[in-house]
RODO-2510 file (C-alpha; in nm, 4 decimals, decimal comma):
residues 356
     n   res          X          Y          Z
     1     x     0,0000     0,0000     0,0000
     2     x     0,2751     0,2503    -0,0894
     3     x     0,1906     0,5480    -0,2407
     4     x     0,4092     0,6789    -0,4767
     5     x     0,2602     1,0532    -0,3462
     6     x     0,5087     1,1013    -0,0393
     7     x     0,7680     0,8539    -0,1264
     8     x     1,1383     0,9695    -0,0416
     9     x     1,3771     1,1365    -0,2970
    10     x     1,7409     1,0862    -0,2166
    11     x     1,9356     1,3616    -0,2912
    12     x     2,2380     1,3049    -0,4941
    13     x     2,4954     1,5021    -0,2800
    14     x     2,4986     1,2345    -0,0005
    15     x     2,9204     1,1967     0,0386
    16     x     2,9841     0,7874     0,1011
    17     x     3,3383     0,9873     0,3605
    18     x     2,9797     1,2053     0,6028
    19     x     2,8546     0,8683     0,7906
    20     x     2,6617     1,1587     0,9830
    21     x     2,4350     1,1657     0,6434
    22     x     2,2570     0,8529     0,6354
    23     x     1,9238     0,9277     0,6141
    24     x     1,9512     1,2474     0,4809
    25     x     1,7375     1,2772     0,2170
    26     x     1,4359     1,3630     0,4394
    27     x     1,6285     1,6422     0,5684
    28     x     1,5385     2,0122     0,5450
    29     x     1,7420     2,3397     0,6074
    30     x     1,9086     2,3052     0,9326
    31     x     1,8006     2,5064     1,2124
    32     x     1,9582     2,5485     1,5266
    33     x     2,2382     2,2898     1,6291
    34     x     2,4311     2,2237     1,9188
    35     x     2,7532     2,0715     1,9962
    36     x     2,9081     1,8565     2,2701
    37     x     3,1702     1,6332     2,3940
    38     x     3,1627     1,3016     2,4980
    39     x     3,1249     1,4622     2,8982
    40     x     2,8551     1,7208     2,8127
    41     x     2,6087     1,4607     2,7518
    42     x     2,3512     1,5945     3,0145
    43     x     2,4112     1,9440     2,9271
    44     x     2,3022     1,8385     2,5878
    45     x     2,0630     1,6624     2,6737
    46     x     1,8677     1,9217     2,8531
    47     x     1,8166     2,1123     2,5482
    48     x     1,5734     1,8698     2,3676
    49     x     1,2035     1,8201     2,4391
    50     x     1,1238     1,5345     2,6967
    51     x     0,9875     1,2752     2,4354
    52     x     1,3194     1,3660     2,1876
    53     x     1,5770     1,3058     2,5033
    54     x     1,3883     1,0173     2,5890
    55     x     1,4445     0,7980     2,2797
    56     x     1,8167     0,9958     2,2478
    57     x     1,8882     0,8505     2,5737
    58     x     1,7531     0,5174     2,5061
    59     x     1,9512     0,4972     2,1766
    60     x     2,3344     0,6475     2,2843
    61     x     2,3245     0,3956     2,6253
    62     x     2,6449     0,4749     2,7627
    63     x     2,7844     0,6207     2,4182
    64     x     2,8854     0,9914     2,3556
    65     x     2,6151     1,2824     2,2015
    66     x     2,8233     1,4499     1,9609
    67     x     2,5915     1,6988     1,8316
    68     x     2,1996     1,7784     1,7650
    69     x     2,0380     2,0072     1,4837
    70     x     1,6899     2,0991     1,5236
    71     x     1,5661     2,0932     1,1700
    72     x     1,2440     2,0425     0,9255
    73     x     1,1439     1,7515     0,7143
    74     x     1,0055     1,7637     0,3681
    75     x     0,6318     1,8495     0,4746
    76     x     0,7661     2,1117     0,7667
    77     x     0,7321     1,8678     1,0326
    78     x     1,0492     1,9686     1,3283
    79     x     1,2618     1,6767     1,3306
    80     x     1,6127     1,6427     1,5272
    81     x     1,9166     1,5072     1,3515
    82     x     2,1226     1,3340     1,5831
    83     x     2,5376     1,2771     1,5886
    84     x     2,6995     0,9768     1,8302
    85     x     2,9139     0,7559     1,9098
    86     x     2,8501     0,4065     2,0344
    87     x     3,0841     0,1444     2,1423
    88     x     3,3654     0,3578     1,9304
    89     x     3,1525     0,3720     1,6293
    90     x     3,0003     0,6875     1,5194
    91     x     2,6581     0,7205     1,4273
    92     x     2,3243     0,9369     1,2894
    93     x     1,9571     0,8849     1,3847
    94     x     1,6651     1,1385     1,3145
    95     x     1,3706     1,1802     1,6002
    96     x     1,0659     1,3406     1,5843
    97     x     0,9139     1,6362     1,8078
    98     x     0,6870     1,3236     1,9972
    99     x     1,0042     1,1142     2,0205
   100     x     0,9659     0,8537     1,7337
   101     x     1,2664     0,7025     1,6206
   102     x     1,2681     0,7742     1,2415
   103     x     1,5942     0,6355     1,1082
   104     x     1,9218     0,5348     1,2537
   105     x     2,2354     0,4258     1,1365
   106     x     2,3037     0,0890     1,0948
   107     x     2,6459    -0,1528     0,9550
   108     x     2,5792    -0,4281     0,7271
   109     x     2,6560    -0,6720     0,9905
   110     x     2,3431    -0,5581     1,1453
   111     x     2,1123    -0,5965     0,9167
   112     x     1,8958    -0,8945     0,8202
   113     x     2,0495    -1,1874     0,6520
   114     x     1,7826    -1,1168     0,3588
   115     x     1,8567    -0,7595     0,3491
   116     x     2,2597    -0,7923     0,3840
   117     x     2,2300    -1,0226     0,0595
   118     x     2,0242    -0,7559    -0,1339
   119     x     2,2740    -0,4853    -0,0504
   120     x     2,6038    -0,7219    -0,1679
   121     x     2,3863    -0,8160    -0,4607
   122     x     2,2691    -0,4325    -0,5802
   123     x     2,6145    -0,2790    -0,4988
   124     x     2,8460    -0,5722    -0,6385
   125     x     3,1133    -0,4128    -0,7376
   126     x     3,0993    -0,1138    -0,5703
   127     x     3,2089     0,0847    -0,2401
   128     x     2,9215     0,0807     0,0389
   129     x     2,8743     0,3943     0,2226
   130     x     2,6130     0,4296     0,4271
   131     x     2,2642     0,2712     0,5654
   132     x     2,0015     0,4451     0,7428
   133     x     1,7721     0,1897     0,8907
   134     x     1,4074     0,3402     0,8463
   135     x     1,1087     0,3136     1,1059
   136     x     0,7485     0,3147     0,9923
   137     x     0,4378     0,3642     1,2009
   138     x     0,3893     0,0120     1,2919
   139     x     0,7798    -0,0761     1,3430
   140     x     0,8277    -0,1995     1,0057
   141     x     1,1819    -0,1008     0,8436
   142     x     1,3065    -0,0410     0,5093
   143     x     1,6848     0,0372     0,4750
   144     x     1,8738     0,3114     0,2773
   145     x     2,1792     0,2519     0,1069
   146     x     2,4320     0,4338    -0,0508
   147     x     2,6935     0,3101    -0,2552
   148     x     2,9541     0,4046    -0,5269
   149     x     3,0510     0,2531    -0,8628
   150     x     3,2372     0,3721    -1,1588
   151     x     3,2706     0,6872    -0,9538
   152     x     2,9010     0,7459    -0,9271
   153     x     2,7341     0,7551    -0,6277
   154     x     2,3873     0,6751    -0,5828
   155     x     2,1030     0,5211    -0,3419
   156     x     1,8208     0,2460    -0,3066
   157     x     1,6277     0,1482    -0,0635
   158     x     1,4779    -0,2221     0,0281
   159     x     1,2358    -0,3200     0,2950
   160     x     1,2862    -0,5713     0,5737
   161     x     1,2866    -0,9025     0,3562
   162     x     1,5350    -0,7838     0,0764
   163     x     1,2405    -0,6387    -0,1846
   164     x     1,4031    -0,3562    -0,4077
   165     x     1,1583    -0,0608    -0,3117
   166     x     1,3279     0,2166    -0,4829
   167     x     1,6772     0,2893    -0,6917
   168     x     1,8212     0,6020    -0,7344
   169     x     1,9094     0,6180    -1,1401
   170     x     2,0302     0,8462    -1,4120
   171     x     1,8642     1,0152    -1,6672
   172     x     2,0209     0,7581    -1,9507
   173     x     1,9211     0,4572    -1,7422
   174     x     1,5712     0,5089    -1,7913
   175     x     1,3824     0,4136    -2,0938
   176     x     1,3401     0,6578    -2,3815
   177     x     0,9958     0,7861    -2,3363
   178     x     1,0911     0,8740    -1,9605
   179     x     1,4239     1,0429    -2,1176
   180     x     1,1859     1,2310    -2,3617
   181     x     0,9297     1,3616    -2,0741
   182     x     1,1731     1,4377    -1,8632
   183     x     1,4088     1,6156    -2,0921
   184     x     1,0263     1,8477    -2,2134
   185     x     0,9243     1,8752    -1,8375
   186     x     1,2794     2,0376    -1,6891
   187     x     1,4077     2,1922    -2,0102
   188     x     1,6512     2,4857    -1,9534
   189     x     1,5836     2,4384    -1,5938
   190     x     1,8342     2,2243    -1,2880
   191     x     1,7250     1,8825    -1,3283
   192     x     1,7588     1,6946    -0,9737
   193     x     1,6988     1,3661    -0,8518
   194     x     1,5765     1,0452    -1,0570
   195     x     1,4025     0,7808    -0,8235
   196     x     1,2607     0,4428    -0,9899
   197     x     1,0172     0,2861    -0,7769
   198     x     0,8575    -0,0449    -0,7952
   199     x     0,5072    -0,1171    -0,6303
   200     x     0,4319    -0,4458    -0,6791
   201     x     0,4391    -0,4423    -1,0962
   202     x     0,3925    -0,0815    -1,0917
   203     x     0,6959     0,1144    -1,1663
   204     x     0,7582     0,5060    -1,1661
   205     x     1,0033     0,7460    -1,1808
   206     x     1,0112     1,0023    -0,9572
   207     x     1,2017     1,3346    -1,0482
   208     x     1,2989     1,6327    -0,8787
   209     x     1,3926     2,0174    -1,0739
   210     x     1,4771     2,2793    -0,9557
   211     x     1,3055     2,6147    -1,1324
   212     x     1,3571     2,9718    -1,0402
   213     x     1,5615     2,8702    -0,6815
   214     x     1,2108     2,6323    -0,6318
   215     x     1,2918     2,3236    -0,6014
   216     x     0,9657     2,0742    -0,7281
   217     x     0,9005     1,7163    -0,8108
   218     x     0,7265     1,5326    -1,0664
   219     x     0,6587     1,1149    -1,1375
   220     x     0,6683     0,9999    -1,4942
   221     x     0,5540     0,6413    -1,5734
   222     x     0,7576     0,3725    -1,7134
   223     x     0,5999     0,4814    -2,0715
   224     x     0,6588     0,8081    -2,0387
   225     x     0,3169     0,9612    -1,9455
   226     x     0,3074     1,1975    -1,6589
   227     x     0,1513     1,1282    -1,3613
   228     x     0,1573     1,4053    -1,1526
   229     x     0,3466     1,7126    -1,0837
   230     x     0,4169     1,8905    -0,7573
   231     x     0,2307     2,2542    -0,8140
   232     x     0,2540     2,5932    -0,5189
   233     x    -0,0807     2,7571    -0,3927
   234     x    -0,0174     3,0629    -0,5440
   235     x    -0,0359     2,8312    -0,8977
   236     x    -0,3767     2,7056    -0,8450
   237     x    -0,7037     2,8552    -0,9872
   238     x    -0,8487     3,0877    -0,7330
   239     x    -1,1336     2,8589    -0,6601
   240     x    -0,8818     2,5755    -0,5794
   241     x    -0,6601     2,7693    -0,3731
   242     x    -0,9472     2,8912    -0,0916
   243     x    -1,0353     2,5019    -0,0944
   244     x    -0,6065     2,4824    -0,0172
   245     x    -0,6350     2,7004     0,2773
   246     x    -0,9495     2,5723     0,4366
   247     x    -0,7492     2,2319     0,4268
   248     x    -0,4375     2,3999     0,5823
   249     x    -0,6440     2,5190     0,8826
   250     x    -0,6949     2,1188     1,0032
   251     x    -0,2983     2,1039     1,0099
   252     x    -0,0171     2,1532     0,8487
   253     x    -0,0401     2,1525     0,4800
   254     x     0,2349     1,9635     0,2468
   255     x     0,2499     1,8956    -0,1227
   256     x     0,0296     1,9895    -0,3539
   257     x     0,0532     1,7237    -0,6484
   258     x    -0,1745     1,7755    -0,9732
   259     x    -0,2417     1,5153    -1,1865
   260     x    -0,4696     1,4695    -1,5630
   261     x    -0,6608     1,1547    -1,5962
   262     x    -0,8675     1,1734    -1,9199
   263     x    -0,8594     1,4979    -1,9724
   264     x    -0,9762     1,5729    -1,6175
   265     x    -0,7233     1,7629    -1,3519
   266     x    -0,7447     1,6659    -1,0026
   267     x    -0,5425     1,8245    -0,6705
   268     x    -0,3873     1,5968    -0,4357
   269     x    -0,3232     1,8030    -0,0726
   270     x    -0,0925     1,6651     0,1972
   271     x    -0,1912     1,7860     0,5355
   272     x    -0,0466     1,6544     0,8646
   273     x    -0,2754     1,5825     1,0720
   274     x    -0,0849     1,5288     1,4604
   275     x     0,0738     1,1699     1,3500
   276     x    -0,1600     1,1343     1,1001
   277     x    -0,1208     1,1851     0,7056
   278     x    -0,4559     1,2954     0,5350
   279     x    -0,4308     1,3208     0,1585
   280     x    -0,6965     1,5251     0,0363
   281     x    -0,8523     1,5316    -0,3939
   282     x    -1,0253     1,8459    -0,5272
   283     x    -1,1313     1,8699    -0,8618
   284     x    -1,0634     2,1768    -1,0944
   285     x    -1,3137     2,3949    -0,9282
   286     x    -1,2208     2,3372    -0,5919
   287     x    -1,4619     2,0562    -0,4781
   288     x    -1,3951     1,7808    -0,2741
   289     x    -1,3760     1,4501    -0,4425
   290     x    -1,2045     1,2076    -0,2185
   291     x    -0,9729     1,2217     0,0915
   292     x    -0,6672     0,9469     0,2221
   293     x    -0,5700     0,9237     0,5441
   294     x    -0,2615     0,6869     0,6858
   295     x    -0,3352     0,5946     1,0334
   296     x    -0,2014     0,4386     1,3544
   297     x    -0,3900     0,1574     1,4756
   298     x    -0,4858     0,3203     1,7847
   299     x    -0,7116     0,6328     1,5498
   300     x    -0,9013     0,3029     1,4117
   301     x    -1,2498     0,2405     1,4861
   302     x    -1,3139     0,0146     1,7963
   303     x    -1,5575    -0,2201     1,5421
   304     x    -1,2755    -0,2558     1,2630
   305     x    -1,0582    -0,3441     1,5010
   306     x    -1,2337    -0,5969     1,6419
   307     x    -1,3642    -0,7733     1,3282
   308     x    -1,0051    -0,7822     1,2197
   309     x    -0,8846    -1,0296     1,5196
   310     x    -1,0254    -1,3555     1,4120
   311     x    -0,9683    -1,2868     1,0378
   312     x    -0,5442    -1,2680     1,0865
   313     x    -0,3517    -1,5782     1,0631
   314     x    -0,1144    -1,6856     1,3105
   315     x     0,2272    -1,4567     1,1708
   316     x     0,0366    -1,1662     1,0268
   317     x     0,1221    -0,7656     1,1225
   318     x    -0,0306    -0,5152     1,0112
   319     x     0,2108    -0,3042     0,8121
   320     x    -0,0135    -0,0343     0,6598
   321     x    -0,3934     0,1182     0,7546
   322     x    -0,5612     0,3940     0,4925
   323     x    -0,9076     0,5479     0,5321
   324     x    -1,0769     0,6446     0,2289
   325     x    -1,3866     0,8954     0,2505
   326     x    -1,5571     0,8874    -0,0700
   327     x    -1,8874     1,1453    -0,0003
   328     x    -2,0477     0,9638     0,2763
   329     x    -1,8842     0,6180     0,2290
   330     x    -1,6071     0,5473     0,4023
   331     x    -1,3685     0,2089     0,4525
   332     x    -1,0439     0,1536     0,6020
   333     x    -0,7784    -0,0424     0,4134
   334     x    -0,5572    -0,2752     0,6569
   335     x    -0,2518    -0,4341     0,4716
   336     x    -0,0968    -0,7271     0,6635
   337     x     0,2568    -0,8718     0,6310
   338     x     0,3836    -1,2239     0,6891
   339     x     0,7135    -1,2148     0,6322
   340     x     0,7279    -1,1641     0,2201
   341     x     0,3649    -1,1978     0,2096
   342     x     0,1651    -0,9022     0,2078
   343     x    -0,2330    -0,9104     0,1706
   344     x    -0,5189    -0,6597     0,2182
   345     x    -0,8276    -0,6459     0,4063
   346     x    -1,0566    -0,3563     0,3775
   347     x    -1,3852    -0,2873     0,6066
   348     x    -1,6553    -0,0620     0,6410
   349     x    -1,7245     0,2137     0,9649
   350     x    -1,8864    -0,0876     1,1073
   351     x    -1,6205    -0,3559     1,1090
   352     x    -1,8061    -0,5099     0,8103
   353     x    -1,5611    -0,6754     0,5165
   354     x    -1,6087    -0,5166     0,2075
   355     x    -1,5000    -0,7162    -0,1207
   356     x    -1,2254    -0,6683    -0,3600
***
């Protein structure tokens, strides 16, 4: 249940010699930073909010807190990047303002055995750098890597069993109708990033440009057709952007991604909702067609909840939840992992299975 709308761009100026980078690509500007020695731990310390010092404590143990930037993610969120050192290795994690562990640094000895065979597979014949071992809302993990070959250096990502989620590529790596899209979409402008990602047999290429100092995104198909690009308020029809800020005033507002499907253009709205991501449609004049949310378990409905006991088998997590509000109808999509195995489950408000 990935969603290619909030998937991760790695930037391309990741150095395999700045360990203190894994991870990096969700990082924004830094903000204010601090800096301490292995002694100054609890002066340090003292400076983050409760729930942030809490996991930074858990994590260092007895190691050394190097340093601390207080910083902002891609959709604004305040996130803290994190420098230590641990049983004389030195490390990065990134926490969130409520103390979630986002990503931390991991070696290939610690990974999974499935995992630490994808990452000697996909960089075979390459230098390692890096891996930033990624936390999701219901503990699963998916793990950056950077590596270098033939004196490029570039990124991918896998999840817990070894699965190729995502590969950082190069604009002549990628089939000719992406090339020609691409090359029409960024023109004289700074083209960025290239990100192919596979979703089950669905794969896209994600793109970032950089126009007028603005740095935007786009996603092109494997046949070339655009399938969305990231667009400002001040872009939008008039009628579109007072439907923008009435969304912005239930949290805080992210990307706005607009997309063409038979001739019909559609606004996607990120808006952060506390822990919660609400993706919200609006047609052309403003109206709203559908809304996405990704939940934690605990924001699901006591009835779904229940219904779903008796219908897991003996193994199954759930990895992913989604409520979808279609004009009055809503259900709640509830992916579950066994290992490799993924399948999904979707119910009405009251706990009632509806069919594929």
């Amino acid at each position: 249940m990935r969603k290619s709308f909030h998937r991760l761009i790695i930037a391309a100026s990741i150095l395999l010699a700045t360990p203190a980078l894994a991870g990096a690509g969700r990082r924004g500007n830094a903000g204010v930073s601090a800096a301490a020695g292995p002694n100054a731990n609890a002066a340090l310390l003292q400076t983050l909010p409760i729930p942030v010092r809490r996991t930074v404590q858990a994590e260092i143990a007895t190691g050394a807190l190097n340093s601390v930037s207080r910083t902002n993610g891609d959709d604004g969120e305040v996130i803290y990047d994190v420098d230590f050192t641990r049983l004389g290795e030195s490390r990065n994690m990134t926490v969130a303002l409520d103390g979630k562990l986002l990503d931390i640094q991991v070696f290939l000895d610690e990974t999974p055995l499935p995992v630490r065979t994808a990452i000697r597979t996909l960089s075979q014949g390459g230098e390692l750098g890096d891996i930033a071992k990624n936390i999701g809302d219901y503990d699963d993990f998916t793990y950056e890597v950077e590596f270098s070959r033939d004196g490029a250096t570039r990124t991918f990502t896998v999840d817990d069993n070894g699965v190729l989620l995502e590969m950082q590529v190069f604009l002549k790596e990628t089939p000719p109708s992406v090339q020609q899209t691409i090359n029409a979409r960024v023109g004289a402008d700074i083209l960025g990033d290239i990100t192919k990602t596979m979703d089950g047999d669905e794969v896209n290429y994600d793109v970032e440009m950089t126009k007028a100092d603005r740095r935007r995104s786009f996603t092109v198909s494997t046949n070339g057709e655009l399938v969305q690009e990231q667009v400002f308020a001040e872009e939008l029809p008039e009628t579109v952007q007072k439907a923008v800020q009435a969304q912005a005033r239930r949290g805080r507002l992210g990307k706005i991604n607009q997309s063409t499907e038979q001739g019909k253009v559609s606004y996607e709205v990120s808006v952060s909702i506390g822990r919660n991501t609400c993706r919200v449609t609006l047609d052309d004049a403003g109206a709203l067609d559908s809304e996405e949310e990704d939940m934690v378990w605990a924001s699901l409905p006591a009835k779904v909840k229940i219904a779903l006991h008796p219908l897991q088998v003996a193994g199954e997590q759930v990895n992913d939840v989604m409520r979808t509000t279609k004009g009055t109808n809503t259900t709640y999509d509830i992916e579950l992992r066994n290992g490799p195995a993924r399948r999904t489950l979707t119910f009405d408000n009251d706990g009632t299975i509806v069919p594929p």
